[in-house]
C-alpha positions in Angstrom: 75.7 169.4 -40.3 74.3 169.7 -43.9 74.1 173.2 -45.7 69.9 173.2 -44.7 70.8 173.1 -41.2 73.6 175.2 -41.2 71.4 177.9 -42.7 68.4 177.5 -40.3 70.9 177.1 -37.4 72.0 180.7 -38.6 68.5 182.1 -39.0 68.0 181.3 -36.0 70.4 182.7 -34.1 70.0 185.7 -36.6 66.0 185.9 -35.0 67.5 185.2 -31.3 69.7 188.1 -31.2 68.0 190.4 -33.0 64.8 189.8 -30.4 67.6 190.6 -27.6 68.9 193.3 -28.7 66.0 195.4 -29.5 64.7 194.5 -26.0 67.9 195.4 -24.5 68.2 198.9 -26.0 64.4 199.3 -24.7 63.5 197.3 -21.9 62.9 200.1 -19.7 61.0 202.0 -22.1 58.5 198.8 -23.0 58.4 197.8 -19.0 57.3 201.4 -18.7 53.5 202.6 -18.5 52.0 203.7 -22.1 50.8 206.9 -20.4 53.9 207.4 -18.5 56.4 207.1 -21.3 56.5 210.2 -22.7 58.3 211.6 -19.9 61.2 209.3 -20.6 64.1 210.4 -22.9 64.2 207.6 -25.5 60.0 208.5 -25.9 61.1 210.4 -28.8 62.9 207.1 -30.9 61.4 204.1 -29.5 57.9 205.3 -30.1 55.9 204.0 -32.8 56.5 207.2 -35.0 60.0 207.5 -33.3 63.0 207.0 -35.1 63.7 203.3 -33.9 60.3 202.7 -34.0 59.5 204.0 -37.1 62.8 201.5 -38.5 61.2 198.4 -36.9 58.3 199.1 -38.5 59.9 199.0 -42.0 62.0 196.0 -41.0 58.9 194.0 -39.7 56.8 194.4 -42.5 60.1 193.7 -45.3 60.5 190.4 -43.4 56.9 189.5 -43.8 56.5 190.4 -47.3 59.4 188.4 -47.7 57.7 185.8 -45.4 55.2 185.6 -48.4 57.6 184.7 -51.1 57.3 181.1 -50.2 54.3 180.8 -51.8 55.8 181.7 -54.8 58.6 179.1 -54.7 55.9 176.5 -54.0 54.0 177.3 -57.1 56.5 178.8 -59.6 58.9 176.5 -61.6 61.3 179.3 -62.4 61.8 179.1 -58.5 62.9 175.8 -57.7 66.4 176.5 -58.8 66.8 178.5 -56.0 67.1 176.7 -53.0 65.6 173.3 -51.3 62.1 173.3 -51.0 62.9 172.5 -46.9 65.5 175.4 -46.8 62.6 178.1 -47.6 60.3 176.9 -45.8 62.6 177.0 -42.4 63.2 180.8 -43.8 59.1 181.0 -44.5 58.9 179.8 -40.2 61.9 182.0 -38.9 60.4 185.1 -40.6 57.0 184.5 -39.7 57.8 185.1 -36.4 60.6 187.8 -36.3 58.8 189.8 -38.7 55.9 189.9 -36.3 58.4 190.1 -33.4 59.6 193.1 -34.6 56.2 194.4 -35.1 55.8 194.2 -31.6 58.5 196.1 -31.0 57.3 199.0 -33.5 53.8 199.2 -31.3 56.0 199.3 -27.8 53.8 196.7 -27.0 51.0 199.0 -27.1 48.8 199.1 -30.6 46.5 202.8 -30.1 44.4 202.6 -33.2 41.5 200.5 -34.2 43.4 199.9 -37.4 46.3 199.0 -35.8 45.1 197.1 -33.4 43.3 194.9 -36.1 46.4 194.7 -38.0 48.2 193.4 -34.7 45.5 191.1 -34.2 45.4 189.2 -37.7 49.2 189.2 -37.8 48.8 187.3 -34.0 45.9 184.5 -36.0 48.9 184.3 -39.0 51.4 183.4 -36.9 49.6 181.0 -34.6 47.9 178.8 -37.5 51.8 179.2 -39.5 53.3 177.4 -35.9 50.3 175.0 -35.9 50.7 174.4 -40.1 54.4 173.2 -39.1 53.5 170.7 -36.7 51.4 169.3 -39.4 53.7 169.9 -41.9 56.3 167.5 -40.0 53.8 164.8 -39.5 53.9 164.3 -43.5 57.5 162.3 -44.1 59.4 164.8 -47.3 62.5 163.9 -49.1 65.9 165.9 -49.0 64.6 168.7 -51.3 62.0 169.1 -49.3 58.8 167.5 -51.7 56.0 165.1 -49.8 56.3 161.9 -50.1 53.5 159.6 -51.5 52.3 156.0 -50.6 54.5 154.4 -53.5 57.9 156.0 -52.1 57.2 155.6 -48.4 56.9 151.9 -49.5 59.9 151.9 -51.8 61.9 153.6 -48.3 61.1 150.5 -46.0 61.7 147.7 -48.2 65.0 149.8 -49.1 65.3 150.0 -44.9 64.3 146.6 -44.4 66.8 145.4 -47.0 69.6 147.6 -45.0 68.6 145.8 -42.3 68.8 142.4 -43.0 71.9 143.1 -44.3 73.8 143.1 -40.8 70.9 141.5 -38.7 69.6 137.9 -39.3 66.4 136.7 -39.3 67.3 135.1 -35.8 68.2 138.8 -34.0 66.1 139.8 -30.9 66.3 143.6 -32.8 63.4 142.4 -35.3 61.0 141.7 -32.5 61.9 145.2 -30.8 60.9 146.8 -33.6 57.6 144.7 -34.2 57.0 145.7 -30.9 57.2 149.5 -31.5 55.7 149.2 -34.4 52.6 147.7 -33.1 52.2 150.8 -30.0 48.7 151.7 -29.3 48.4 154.4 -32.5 44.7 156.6 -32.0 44.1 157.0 -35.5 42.0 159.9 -36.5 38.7 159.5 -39.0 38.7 163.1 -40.0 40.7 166.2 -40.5 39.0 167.8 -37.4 39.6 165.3 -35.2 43.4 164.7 -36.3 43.8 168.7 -35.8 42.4 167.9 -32.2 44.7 164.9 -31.8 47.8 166.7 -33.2 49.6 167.3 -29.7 49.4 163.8 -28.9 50.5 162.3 -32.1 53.5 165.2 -32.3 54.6 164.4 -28.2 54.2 160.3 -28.9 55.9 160.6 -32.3 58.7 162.1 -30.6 59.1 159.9 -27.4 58.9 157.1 -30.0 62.2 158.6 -32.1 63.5 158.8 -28.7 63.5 155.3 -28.0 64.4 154.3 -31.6 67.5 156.6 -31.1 68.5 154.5 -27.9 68.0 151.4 -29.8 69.8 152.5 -33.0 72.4 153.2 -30.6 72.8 150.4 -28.5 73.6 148.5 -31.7 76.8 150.2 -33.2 76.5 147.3 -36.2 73.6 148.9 -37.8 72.5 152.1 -39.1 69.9 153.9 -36.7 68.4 155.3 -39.8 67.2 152.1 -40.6 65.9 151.0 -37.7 64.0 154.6 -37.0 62.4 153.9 -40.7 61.1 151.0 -40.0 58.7 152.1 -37.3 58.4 155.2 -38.7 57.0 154.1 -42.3 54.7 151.6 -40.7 53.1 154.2 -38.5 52.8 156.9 -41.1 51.2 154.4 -43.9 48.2 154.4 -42.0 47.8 158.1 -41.7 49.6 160.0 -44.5 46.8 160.4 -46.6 44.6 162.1 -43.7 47.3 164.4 -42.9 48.3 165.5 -46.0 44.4 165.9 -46.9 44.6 167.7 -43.4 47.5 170.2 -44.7 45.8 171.1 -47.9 43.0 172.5 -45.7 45.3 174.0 -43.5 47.0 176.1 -46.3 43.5 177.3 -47.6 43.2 178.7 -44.2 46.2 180.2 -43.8 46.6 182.0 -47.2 42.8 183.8 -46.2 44.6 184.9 -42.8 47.6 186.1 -44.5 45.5 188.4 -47.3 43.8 190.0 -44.3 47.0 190.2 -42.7 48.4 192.4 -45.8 44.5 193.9 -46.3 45.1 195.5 -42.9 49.1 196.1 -42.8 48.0 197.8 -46.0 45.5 199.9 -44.3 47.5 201.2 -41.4 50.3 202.1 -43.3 47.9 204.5 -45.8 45.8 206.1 -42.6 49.6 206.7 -41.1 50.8 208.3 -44.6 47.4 210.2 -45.2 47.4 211.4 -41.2 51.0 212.4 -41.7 52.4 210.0 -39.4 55.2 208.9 -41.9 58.1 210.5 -41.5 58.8 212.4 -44.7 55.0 212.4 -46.0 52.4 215.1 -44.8 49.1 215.1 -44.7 
């Protein structure tokens, strides 16, 4: 397992067991009517101004905020040093929903004020268009470091697989019709970003049904490298739609990056109408 995938394996399972835990130490509380909770004895820390629930609050919003910083590694140099491109944006995707998870948590599943209710609601649009951004994100091929490939190298990569190929199978070998064969599978190619937004479930679910058989294949011939072979249908595929996609996620980032200043417009908000109300523990009014 490389150092990327250990970390996001971790993050992971970081996000799992946090989500567990908090509903553990509360599921009776959240499971419990809004108007009847007060009469229950953890009302007084698992409310939204309670002392657990005031805590998820703060930890909800610091992982958000710290969603955001991948933004900055995108577009500032003095960044790149730390960390694969790929790495941060797994962290930007684990974040963007345990952040909001915890959120959740802080409301009890039960936002009261128009404020907050708004804020719950933009934070919900963020982190739907994020999980639909990565789907398009994976459909656009990226080296190790995590950068988009262009044209020029996705060619470079399948004569390079190609090559690899050849290497161990002759011209003569029943694997080169195979994978003439996948490569020419009925392929609906979009003729807009709109409509390749629309087709994005069925590209992602054939896309992967197609890795599954290429991984079958790889593996029924121990003499050459599956990586190989999975390029070689891959590449083909993607030439004919990378520059749709990729004009696809520059549309999609626009988008999200108005959804995420709301988001902080109205996180903002709340949290001042809590501090001027006196809501904040600490802070009067």
């Amino acid at each position: 397992m490389t150092r990327t995938r250990l970390y996001t394996a971790s993050f992971v399972a970081l996000a799992v067991g946090i989500a567990l835990a908090l509903w553990l130490k509360g599921s009776s509380f959240y499971m419990t009517h809004p108007w009847d909770r007060s009469l229950l004895p953890e009302y007084d820390a698992l409310r939204s101004g309670g002392s657990w629930g005031f805590a998820e609050g703060i930890v909800g919003t610091a992982l958000i905020l710290l969603n955001l910083t991948f933004m900055l590694r995108r577009r500032l140099k003095a960044m790149r040093r730390f960390g694969a491109l790929r790495l941060w944006m797994n962290m930007h995707v684990v974040t963007g929903l345990v952040g909001p998870l915890i959120v959740v948590y802080h409301t009890a599943f039960y936002p009261r004020t128009t404020v907050a209710l708004t804020a719950f609601v933009s934070l919900g649009v963020l982190v739907l268009t994020g999980v639909i951004g990565r789907f398009i994100y994976a459909m656009i091929p990226h080296t190790v470091a995590g950068a988009e490939m262009g044209m020029d190298e996705l060619e470079r990569r399948l004569v390079d697989a190609r090559g690899h190929l050849e290497a161990k199978a002759g011209a003569d070998d029943p694997l080169w019709p195979k994978l003439d064969q996948l490569s020419r599978q009925p392929l609906i190619t979009p003729r807009s970003s709109f409509g390749s937004l629309l087709l994005l479930p069925y590209t992602i679910v054939s896309t992967l049904w197609l890795r599954i058989r290429l991984y079958l294949l790889g593996r029924s011939r121990r003499d050459v490298d599956w990586h190989d072979v999975q390029d070689i249908v891959l590449i083909r595929r993607r030439l004919h739609t990378l520059k749709l996609y990729r004009q696809l996620l520059r549309w999609w980032r626009a988008l999200h990056r108005i959804f995420a200043l709301v988001m902080v417009v109205t996180l903002t908000i709340h949290v001042v109408v809590l501090m001027y109300l006196g809501y904040v523990p600490g802070v009067g009014a």
